[in-house]
MDTraj code that builds the backbone (N, CA, C; nanometers):
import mdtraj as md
import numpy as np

residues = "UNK UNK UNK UNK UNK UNK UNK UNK UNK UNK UNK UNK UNK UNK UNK UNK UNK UNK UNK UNK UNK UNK UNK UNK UNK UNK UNK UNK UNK UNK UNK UNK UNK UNK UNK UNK UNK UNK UNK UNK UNK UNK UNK UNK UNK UNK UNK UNK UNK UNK UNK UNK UNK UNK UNK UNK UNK UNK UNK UNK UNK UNK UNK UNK UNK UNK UNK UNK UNK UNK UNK UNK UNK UNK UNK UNK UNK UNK UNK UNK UNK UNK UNK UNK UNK UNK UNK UNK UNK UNK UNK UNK UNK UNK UNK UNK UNK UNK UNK UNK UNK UNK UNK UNK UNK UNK UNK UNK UNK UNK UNK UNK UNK UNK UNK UNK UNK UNK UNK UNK UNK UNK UNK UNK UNK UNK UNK UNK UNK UNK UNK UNK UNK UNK UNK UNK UNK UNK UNK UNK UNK UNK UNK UNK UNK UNK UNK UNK UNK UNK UNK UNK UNK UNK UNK UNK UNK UNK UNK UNK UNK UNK UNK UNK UNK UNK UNK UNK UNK UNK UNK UNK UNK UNK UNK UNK UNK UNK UNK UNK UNK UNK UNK UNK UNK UNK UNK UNK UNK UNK UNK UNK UNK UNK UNK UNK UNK UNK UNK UNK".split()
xyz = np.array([
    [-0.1513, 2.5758, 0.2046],
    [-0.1095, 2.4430, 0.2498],
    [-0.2280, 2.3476, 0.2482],
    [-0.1928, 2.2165, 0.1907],
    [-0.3103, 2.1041, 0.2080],
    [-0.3455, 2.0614, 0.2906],
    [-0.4209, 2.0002, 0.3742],
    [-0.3957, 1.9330, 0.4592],
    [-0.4978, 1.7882, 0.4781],
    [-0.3742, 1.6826, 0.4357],
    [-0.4196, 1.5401, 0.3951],
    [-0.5175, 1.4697, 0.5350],
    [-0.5705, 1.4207, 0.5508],
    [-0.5859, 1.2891, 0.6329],
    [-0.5906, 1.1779, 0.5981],
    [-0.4822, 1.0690, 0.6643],
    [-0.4850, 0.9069, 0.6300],
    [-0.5228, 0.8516, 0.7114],
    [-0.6482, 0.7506, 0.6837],
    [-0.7282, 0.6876, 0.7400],
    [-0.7558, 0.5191, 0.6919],
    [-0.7874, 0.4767, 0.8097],
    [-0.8186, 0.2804, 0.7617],
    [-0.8599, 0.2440, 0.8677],
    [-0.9070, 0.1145, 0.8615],
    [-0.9361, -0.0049, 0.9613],
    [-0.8471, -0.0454, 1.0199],
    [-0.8098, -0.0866, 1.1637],
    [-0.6942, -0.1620, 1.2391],
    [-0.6368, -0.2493, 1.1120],
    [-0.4736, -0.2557, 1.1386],
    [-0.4349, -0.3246, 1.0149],
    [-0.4554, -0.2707, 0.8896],
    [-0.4738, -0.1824, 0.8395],
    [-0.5008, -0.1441, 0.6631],
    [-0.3355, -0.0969, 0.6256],
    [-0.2767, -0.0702, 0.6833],
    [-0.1157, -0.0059, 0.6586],
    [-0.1576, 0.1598, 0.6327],
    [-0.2182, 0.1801, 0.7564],
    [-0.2263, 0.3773, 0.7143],
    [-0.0038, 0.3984, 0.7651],
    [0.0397, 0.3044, 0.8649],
    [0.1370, 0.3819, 0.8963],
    [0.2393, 0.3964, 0.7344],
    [0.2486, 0.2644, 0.6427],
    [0.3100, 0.2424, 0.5418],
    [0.3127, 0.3755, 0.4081],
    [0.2098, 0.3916, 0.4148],
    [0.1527, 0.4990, 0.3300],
    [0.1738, 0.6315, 0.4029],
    [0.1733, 0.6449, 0.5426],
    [0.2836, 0.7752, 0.6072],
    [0.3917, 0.7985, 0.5948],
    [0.5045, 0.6725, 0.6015],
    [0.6186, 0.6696, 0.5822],
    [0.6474, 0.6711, 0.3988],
    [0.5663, 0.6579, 0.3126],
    [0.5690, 0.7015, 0.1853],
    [0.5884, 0.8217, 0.1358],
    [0.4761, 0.8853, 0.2028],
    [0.4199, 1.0426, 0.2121],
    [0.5440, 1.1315, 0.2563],
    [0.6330, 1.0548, 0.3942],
    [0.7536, 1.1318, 0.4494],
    [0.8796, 1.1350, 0.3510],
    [0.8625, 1.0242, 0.2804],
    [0.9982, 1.0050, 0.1848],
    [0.9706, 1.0886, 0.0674],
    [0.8572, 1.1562, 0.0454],
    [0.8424, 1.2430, -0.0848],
    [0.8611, 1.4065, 0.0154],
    [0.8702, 1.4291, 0.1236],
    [0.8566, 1.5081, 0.2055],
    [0.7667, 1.5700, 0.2616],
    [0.6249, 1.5330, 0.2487],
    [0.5147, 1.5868, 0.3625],
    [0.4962, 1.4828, 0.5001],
    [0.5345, 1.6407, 0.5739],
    [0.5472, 1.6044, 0.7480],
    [0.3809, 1.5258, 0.7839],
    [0.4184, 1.4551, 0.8355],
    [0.2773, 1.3624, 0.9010],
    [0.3287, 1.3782, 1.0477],
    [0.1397, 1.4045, 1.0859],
    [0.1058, 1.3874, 1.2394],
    [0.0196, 1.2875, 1.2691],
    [0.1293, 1.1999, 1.3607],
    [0.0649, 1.0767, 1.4004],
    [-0.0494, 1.0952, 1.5115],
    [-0.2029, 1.0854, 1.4506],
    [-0.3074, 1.0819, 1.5779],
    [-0.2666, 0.9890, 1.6810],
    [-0.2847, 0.8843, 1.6461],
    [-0.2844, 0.8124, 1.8053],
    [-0.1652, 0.8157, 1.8349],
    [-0.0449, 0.8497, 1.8024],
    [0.0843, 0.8297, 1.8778],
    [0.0452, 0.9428, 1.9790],
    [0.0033, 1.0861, 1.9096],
    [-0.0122, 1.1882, 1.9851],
    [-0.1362, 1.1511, 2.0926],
    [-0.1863, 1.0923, 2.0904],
    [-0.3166, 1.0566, 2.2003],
    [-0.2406, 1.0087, 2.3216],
    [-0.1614, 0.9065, 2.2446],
    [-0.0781, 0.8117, 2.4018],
    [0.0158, 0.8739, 2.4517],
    [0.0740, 1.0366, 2.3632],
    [0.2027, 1.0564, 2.4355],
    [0.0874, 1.1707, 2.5595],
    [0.0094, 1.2386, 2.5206],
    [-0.0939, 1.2881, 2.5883],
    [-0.1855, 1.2149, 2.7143],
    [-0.1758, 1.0718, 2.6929],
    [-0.1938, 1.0408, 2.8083],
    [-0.1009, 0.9900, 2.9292],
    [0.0400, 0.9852, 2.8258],
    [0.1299, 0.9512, 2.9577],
    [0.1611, 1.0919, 3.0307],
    [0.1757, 1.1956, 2.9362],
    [0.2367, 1.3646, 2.9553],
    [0.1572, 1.4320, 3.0430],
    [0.0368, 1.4261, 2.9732],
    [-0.0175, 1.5289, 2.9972],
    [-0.1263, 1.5206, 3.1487],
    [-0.1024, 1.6271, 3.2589],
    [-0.1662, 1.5911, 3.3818],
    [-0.3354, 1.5803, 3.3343],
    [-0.3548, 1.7204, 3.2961],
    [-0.4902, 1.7697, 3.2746],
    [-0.5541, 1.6273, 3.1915],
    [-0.4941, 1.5654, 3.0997],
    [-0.5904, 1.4346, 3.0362],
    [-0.5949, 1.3213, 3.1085],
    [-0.4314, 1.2952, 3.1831],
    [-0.4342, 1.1689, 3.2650],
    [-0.5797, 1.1833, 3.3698],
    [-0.5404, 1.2956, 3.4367],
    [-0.6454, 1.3252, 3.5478],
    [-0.8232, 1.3201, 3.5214],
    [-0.8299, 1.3270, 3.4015],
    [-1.0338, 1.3368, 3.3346],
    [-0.9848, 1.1653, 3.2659],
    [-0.9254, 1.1101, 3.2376],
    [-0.9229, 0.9616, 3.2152],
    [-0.9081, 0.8731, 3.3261],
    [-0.7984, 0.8995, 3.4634],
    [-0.8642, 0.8183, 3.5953],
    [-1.0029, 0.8544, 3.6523],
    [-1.0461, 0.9777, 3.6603],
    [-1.1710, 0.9921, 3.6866],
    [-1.2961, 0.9008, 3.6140],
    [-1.2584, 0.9155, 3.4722],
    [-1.3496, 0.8127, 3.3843],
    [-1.3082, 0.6645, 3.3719],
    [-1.2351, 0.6267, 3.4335],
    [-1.1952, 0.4647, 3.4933],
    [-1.1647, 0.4360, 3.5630],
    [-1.1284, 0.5107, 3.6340],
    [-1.0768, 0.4066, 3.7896],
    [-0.8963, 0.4208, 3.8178],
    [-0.8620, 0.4234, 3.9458],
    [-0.7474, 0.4264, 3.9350],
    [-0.7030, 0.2674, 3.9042],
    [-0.7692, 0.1930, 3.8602],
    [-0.7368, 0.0505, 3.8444],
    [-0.6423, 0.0386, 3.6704],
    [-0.7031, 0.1565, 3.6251],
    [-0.6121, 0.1525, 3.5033],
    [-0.4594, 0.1926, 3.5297],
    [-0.3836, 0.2076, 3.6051],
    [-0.3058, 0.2788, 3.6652],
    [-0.1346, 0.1476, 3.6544],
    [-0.0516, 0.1867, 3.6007],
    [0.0355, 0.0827, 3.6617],
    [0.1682, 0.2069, 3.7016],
    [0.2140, 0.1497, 3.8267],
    [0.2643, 0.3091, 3.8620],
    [0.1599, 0.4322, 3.9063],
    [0.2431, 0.5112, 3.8773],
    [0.1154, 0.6397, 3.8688],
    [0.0754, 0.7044, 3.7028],
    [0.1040, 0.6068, 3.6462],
    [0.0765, 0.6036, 3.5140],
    [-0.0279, 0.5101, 3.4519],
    [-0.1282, 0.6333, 3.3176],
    [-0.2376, 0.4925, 3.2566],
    [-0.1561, 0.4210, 3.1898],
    [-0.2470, 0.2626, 3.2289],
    [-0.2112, 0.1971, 3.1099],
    [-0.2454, 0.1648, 3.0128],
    [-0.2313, 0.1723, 2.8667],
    [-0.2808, 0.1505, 2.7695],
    [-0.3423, 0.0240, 2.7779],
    [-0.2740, -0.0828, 2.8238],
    [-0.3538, -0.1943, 2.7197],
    [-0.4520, -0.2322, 2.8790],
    [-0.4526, -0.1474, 2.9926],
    [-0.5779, -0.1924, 3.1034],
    [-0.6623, -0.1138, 3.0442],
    [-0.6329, 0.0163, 2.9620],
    [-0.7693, 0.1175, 2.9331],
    [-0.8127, 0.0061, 2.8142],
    [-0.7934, -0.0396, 2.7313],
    [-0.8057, -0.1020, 2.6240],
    [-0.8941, -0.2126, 2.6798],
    [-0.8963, -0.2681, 2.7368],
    [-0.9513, -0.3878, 2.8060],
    [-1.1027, -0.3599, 2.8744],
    [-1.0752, -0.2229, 2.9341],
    [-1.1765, -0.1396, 2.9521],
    [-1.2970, -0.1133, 2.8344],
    [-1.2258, -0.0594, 2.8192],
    [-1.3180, 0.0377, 2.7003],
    [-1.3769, -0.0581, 2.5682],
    [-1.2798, -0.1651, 2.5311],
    [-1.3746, -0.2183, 2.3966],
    [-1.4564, -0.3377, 2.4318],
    [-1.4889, -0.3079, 2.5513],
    [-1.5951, -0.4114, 2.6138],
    [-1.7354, -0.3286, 2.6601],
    [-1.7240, -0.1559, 2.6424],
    [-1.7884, -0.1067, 2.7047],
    [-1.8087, 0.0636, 2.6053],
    [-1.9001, 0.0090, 2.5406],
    [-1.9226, 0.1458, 2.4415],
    [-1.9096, 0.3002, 2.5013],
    [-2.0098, 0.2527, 2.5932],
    [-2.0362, 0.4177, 2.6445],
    [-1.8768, 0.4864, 2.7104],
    [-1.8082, 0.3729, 2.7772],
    [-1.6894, 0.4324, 2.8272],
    [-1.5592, 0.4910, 2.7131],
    [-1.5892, 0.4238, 2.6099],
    [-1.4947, 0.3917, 2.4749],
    [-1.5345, 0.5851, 2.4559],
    [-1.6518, 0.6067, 2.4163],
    [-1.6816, 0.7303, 2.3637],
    [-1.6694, 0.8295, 2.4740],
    [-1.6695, 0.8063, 2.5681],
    [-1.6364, 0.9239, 2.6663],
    [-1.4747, 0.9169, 2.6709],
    [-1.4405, 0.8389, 2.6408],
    [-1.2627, 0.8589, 2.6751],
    [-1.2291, 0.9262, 2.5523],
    [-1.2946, 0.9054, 2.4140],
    [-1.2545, 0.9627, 2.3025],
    [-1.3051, 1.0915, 2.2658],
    [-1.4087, 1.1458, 2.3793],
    [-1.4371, 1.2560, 2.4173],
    [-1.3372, 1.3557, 2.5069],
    [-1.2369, 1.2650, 2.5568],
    [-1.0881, 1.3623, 2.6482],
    [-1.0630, 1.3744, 2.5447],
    [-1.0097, 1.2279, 2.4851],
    [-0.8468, 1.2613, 2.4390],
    [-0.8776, 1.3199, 2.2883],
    [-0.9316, 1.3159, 2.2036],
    [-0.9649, 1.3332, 2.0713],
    [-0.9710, 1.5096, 2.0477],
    [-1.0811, 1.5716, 2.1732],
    [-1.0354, 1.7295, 2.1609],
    [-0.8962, 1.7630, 2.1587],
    [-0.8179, 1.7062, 2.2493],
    [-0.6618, 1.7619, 2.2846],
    [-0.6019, 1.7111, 2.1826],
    [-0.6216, 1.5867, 2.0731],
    [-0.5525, 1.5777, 1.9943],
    [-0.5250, 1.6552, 1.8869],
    [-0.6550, 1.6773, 1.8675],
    [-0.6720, 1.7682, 1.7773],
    [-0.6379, 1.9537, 1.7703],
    [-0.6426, 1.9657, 1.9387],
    [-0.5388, 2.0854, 1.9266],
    [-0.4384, 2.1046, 1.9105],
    [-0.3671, 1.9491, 1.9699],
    [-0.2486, 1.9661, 1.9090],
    [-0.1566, 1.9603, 1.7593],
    [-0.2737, 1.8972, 1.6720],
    [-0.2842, 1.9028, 1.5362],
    [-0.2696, 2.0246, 1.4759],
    [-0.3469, 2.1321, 1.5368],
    [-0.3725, 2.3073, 1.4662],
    [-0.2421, 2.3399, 1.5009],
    [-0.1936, 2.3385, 1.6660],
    [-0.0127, 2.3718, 1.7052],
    [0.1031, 2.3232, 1.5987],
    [0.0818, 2.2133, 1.5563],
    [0.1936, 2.1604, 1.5333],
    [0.1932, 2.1979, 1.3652],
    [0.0723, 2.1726, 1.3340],
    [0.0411, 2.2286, 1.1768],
    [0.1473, 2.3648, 1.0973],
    [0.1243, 2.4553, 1.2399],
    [0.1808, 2.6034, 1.2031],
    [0.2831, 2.5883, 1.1979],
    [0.3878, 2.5032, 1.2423],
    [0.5657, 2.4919, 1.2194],
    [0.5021, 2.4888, 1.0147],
    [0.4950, 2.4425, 0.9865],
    [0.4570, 2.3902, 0.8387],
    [0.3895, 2.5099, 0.7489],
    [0.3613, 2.5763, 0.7984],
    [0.2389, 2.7094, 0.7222],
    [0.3029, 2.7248, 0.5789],
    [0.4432, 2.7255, 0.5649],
    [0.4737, 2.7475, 0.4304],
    [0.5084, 2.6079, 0.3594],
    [0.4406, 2.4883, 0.4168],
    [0.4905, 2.3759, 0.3117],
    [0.3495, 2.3781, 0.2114],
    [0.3302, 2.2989, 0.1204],
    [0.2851, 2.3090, 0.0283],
    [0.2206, 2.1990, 0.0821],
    [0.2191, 2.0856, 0.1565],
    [0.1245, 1.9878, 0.2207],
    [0.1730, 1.8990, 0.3358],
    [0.1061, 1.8952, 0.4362],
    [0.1082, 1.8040, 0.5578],
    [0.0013, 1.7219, 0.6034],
    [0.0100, 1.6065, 0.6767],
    [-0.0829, 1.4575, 0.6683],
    [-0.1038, 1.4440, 0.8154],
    [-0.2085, 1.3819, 0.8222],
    [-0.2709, 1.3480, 0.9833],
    [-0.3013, 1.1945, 0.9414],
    [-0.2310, 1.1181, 1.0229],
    [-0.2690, 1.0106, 1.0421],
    [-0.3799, 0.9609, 1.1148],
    [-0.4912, 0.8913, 1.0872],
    [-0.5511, 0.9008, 1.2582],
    [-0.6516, 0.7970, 1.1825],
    [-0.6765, 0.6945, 1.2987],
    [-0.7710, 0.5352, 1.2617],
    [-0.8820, 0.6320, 1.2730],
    [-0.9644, 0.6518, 1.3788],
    [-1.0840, 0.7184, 1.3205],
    [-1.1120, 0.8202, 1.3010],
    [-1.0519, 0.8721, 1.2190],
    [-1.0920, 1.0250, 1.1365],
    [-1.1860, 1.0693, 1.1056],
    [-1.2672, 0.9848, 1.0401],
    [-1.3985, 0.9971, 1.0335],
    [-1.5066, 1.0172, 1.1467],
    [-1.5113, 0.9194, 1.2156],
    [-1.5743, 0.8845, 1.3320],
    [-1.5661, 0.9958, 1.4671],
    [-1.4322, 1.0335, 1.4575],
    [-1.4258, 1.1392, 1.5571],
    [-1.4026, 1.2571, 1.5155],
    [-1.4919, 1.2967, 1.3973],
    [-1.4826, 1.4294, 1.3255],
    [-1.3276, 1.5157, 1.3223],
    [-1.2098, 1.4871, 1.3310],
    [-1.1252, 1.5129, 1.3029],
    [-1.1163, 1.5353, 1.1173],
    [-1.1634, 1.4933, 1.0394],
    [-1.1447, 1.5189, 0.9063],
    [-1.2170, 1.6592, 0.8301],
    [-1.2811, 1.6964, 0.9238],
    [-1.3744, 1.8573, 0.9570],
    [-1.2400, 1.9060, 0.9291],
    [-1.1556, 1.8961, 1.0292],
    [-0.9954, 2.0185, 0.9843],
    [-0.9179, 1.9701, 0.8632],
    [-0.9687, 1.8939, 0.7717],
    [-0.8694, 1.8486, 0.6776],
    [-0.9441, 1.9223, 0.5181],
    [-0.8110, 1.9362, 0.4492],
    [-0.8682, 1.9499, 0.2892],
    [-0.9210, 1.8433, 0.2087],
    [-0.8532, 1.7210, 0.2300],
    [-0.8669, 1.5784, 0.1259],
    [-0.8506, 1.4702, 0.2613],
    [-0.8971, 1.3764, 0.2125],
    [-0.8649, 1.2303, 0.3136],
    [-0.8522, 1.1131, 0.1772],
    [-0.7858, 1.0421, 0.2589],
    [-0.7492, 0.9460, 0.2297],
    [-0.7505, 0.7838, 0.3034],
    [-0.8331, 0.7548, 0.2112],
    [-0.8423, 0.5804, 0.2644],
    [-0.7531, 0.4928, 0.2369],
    [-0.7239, 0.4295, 0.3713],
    [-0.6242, 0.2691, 0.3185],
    [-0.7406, 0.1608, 0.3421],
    [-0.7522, 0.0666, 0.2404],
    [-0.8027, -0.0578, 0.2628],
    [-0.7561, -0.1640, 0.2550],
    [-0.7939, -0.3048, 0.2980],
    [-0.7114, -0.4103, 0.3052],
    [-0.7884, -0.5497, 0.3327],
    [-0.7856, -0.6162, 0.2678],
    [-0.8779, -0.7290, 0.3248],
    [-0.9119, -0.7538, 0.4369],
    [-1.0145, -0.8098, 0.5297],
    [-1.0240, -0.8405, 0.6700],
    [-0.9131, -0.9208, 0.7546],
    [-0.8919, -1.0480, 0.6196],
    [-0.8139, -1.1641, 0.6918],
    [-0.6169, -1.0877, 0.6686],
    [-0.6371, -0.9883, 0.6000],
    [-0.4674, -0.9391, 0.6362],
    [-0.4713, -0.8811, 0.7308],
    [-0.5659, -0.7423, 0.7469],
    [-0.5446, -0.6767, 0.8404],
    [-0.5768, -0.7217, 0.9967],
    [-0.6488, -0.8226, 1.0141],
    [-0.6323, -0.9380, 1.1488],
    [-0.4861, -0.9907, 1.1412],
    [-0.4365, -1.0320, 1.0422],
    [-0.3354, -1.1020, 1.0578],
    [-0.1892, -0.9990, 1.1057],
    [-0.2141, -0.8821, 1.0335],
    [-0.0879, -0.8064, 1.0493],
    [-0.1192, -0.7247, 1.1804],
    [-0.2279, -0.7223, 1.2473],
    [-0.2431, -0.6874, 1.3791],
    [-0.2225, -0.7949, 1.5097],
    [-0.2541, -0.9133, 1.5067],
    [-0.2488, -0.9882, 1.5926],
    [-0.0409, -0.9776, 1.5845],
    [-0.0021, -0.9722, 1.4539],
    [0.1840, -1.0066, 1.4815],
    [0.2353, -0.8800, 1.5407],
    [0.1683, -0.7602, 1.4950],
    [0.1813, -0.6349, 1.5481],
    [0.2079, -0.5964, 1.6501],
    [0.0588, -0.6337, 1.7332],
    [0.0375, -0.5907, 1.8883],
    [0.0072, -0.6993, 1.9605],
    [0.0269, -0.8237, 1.9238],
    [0.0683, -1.0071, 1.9852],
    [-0.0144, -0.9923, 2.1174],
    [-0.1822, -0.9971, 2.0461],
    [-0.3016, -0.9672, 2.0828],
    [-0.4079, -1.1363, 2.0283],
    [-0.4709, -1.1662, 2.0405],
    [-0.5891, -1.2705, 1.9519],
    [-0.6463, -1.2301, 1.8794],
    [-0.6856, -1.3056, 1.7492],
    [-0.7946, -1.2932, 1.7176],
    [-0.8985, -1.2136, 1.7179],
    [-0.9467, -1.2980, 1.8623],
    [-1.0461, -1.2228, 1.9448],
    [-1.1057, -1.0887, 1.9588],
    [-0.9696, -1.0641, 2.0168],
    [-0.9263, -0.9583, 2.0507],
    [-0.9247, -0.8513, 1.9228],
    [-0.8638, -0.8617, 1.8539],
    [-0.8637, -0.7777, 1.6885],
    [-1.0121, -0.7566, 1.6746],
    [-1.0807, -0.8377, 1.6500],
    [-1.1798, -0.8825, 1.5712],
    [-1.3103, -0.7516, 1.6817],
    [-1.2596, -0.7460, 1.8073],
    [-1.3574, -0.6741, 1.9336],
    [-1.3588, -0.5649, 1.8837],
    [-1.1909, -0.5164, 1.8192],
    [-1.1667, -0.3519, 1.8372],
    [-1.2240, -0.3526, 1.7314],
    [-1.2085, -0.4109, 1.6167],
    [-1.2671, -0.3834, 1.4696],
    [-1.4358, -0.3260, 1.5015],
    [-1.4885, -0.4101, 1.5879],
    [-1.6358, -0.3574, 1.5347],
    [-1.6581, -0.2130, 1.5924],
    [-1.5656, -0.1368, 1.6796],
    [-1.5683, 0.0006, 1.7319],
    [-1.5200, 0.0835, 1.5992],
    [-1.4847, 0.0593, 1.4802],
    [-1.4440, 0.1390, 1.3894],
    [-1.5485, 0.1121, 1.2403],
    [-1.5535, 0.2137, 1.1852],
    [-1.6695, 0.2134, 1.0928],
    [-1.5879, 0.0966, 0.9646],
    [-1.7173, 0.0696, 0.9215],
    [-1.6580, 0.0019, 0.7682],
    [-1.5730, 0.0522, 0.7108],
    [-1.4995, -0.0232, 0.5754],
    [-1.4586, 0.0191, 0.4467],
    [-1.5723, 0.0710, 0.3929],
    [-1.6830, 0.0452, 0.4125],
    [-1.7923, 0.0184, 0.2677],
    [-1.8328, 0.1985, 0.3039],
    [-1.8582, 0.2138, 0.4387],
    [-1.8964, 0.3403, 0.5587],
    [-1.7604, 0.4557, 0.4896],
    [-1.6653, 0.3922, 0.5639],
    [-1.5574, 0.4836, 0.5141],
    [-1.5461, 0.5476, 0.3602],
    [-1.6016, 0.4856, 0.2707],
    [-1.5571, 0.5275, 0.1308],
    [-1.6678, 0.6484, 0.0487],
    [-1.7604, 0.6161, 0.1766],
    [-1.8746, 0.7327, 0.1520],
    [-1.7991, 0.8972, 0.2047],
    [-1.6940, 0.8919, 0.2686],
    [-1.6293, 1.0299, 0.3038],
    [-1.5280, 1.0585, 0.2183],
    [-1.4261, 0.9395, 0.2145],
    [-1.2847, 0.9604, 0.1565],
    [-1.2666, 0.9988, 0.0560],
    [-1.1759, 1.1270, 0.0176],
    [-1.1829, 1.1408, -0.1322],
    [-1.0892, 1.0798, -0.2190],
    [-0.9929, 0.9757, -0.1687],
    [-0.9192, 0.9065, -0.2278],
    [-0.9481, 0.8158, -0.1176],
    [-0.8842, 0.6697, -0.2203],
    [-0.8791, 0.5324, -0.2108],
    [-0.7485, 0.4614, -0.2172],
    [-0.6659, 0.4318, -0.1610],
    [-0.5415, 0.3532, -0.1666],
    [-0.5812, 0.2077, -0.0955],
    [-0.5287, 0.0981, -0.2154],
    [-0.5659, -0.0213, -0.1696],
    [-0.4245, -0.1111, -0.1468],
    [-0.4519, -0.1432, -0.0311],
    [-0.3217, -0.2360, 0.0230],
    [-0.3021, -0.3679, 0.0784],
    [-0.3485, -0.4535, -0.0551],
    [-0.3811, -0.5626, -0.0074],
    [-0.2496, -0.6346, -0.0613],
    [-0.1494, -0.6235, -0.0389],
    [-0.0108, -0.7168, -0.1003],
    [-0.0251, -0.7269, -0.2386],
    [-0.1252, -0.6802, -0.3436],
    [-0.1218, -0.6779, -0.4785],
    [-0.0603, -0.5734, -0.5570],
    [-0.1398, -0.5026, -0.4717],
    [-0.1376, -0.3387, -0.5852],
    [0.0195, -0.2827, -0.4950],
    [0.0690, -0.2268, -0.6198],
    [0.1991, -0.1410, -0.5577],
    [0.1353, -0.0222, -0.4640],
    [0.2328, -0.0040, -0.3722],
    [0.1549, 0.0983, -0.3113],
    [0.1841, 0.2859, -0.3585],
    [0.3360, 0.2854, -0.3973],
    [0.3910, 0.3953, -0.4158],
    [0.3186, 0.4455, -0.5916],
    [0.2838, 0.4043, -0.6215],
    [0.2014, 0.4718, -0.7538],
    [0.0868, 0.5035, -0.7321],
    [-0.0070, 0.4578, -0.6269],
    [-0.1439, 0.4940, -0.5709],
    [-0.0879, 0.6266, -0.5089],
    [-0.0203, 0.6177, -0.4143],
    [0.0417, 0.7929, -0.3597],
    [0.1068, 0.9081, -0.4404],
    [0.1560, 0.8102, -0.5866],
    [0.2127, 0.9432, -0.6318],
    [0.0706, 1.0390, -0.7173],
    [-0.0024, 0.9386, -0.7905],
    [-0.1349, 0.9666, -0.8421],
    [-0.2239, 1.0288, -0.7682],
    [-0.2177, 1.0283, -0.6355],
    [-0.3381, 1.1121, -0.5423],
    [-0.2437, 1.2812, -0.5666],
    [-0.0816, 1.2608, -0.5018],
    [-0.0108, 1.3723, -0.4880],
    [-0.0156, 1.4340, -0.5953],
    [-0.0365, 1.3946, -0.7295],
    [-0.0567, 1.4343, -0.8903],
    [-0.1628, 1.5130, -0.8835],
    [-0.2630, 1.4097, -0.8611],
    [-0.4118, 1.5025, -0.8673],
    [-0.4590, 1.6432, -0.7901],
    [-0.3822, 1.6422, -0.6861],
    [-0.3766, 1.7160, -0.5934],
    [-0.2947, 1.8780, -0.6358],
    [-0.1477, 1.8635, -0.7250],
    [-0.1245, 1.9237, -0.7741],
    [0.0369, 1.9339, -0.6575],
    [0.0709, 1.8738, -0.5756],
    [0.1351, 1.8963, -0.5004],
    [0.2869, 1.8045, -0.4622],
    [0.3741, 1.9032, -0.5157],
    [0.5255, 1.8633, -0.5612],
    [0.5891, 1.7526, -0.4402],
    [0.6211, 1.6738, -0.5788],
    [0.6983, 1.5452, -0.4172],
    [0.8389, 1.5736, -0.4970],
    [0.9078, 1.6487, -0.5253],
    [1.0077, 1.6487, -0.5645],
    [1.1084, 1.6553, -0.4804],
    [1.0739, 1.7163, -0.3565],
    [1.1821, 1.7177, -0.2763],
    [1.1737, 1.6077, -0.1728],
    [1.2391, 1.5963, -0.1014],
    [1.2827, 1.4927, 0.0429],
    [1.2559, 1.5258, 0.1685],
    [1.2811, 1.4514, 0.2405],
    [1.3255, 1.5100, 0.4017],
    [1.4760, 1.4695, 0.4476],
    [1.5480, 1.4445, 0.3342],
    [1.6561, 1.3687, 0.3784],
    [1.7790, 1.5277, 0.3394],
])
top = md.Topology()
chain = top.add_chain()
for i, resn in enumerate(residues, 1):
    res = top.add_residue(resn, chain, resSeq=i)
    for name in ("N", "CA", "C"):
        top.add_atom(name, md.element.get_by_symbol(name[0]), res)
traj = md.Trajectory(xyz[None], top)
């Protein structure tokens, strides 16, 4: 079994190029979906993330994403200790969930910093999405109906394109020009690995 990683900058369309990947039939695991369902779920992470912020992140007896967010990309050292909880547990749950799959012929990890938080250590191939600056601000601010500002803060916590392309062994570019579904079938080509079937 392969095992892909798709990776980009806030805004690059890694989810677009997942939902590509699903329609030829390789199962994708969403990193950060799995991070946030882990911090609403899970006691053992909630509990080492109020400790590392405060119960002020708290709405209910639940974190909140966008108070940890507010937190953390104002404050490096806290940013990397939180991605020091949640990033181990994600990633175990990556190896768990992997094994439903042992006999597919390839499965995908989604995850913004793959690189950065050595998650691509468990992968066979990665894969880059890129995208101009001024789209991927733009398709994030309509996204997560955030500023500018705000975009522009989280961006500098994630490595370059220029950074990123020194790891990735493929390149998918998604700037509203290039089709996207012929860049995926050409990686899945090279790779050697049948999209013939579905999930449908």
């Amino acid at each position: 079994m392969i095992k892909l990683g798709i990776t980009g900058g806030i805004g690059s369309g890694k989810s677009v190029i997942c939902k590509i990947l699903e329609s030829f039939g390789v199962p994708v695991f969403r990193a950060d979906e799995e991070g946030r369902k882990l911090l609403a779920c899970d006691s053992s992470v909630q509990n080492r993330v109020i400790r590392l912020l405060g119960k002020e992140i708290l709405t209910g007896d639940k974190p909140d994403t966008r108070k940890i967010a507010a937190i953390v990309f104002s404050n490096p050292d806290k940013l990397a200790a939180l991605n020091g909880i949640i990033h181990p547990a994600v990633r175990e749950s990556f190896i768990k969930w992997s094994e439903q799959f042992a006999h597919s012929p390839c499965v995908a990890e989604e995850a913004a910093i793959l690189f950065e938080s050595g998650g691509a250590k468990l992968l066979d191939y990665t894969i880059l999405v890129t995208a101009p600056e001024e789209v991927r601000i733009t398709r994030t601010m309509q996204r997560d109906n955030i500023s500018e500002e705000e975009v522009k803060r989280r961006m500098k916590y994630q490595w370059s394109d220029e950074e990123k392309k020194k790891h990735a062994d493929f390149v998918i570019t998604n700037d509203e020009n290039n089709a996207l579904i012929p860049q995926v079938i050409a990686i899945l080509g090279k790779l050697k690995i049948n999209i013939g079937k579905t999930n449908s």
